[in-house]
C-alpha positions in Angstrom: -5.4 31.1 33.7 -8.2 28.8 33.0 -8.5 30.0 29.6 -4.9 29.0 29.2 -5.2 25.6 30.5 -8.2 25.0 28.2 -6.0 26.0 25.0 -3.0 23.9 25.6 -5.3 21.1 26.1 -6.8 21.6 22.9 -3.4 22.4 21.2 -1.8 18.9 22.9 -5.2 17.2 21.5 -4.7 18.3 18.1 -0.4 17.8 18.5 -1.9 14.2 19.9 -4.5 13.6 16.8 -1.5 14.6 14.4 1.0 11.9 15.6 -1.4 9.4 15.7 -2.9 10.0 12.0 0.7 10.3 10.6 2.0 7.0 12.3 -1.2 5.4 10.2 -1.0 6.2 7.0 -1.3 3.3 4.8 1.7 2.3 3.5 2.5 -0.3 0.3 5.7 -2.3 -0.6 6.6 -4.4 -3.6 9.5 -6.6 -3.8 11.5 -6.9 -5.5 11.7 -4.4 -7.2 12.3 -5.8 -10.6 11.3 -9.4 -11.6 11.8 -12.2 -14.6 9.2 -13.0 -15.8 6.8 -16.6 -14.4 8.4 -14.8 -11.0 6.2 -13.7 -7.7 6.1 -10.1 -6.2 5.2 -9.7 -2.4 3.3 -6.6 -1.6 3.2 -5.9 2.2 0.6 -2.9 3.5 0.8 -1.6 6.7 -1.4 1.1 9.1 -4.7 0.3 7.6 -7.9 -0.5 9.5 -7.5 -3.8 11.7 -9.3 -6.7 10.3 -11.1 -5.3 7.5 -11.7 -5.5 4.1 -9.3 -3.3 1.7 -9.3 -2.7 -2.3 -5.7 -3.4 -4.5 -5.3 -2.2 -7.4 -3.3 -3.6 -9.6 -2.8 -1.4 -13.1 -0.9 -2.8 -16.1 2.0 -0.9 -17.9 -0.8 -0.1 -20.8 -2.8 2.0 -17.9 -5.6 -0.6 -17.9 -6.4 -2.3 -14.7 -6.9 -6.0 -13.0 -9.9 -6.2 -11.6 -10.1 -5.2 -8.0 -9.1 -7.4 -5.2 -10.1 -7.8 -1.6 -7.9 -8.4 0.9 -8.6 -8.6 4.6 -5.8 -7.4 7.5 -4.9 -8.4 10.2 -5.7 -7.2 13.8 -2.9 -5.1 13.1 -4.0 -3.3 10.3 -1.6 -5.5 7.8 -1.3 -7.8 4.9 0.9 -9.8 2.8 -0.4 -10.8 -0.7 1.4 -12.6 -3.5 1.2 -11.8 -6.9 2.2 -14.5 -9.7 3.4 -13.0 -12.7 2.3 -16.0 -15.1 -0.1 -14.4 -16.8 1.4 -10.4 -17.4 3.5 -9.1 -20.0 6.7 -7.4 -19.6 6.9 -3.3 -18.7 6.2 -1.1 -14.9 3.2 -2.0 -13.4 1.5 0.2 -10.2 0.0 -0.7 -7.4 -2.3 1.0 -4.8 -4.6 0.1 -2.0 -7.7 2.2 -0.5 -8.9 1.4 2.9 -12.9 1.8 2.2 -13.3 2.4 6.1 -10.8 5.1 6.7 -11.1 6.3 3.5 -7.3 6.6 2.9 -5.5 5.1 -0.1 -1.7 3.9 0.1 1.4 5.0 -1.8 2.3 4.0 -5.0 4.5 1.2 -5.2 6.1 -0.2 -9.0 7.5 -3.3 -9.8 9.0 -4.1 -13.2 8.5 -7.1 -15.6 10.9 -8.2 -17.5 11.6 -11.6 -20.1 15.3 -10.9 -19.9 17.9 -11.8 -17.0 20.4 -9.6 -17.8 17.7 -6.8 -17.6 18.0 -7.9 -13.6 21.6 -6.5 -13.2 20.6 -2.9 -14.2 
């Protein structure tokens, strides 16, 4: 019987340790979705370490990257950062963010660039 107790303890630890790392993953949005260009795109991230730094990447529909920017969350583990599309050129562009500290990265998220309006209605 002890042996039992000892078991399910460890097995509600682990069931415990599982919830808690899934409800955490970091998690990315960009919106919208698709943009004109001279536009803004908000990315929001969620579940990653509380006030720290983190690392966006920001890659360009040629594959080559911004350089990397540092955000810091909040003391819930989130962030909203603006990005001005002045300066990019039309096509899909990706974004990803690594938490240095948990050593997680997000999702992918995509946003689209485009120089024509009626582009928007697709």
């Amino acid at each position: 019987m002890k042996n039992f107790k000892a078991l399910l303890v460890s097995v509600l630890w682990v069931l415990l340790g599982t919830v808690l790392l899934a409800q955490t993953s970091p998690r990315i949005t960009a919106t919208p979705e698709k943009i004109l260009h001279l536009g803004h795109v908000e990315m929001r991230g969620t579940g990653f370490t509380p006030k720290s730094n983190v690392r966006s990447h920001l890659q360009r529909p040629d594959g080559t990257e911004f350089p990397v920017l540092s955000i810091y969350t909040n003391d819930k583990g989130e962030f909203v950062h603006d990005i001005d599309t002045v300066v990019m050129t039309p096509g899909v562009y990706a974004l990803w963010v690594e938490d240095v500290k948990a050593e997680t990265t997000s999702n992918v998220a995509r946003f689209e660039l485009t120089m024509n309006s009626r582009d928007l209605e697709k």
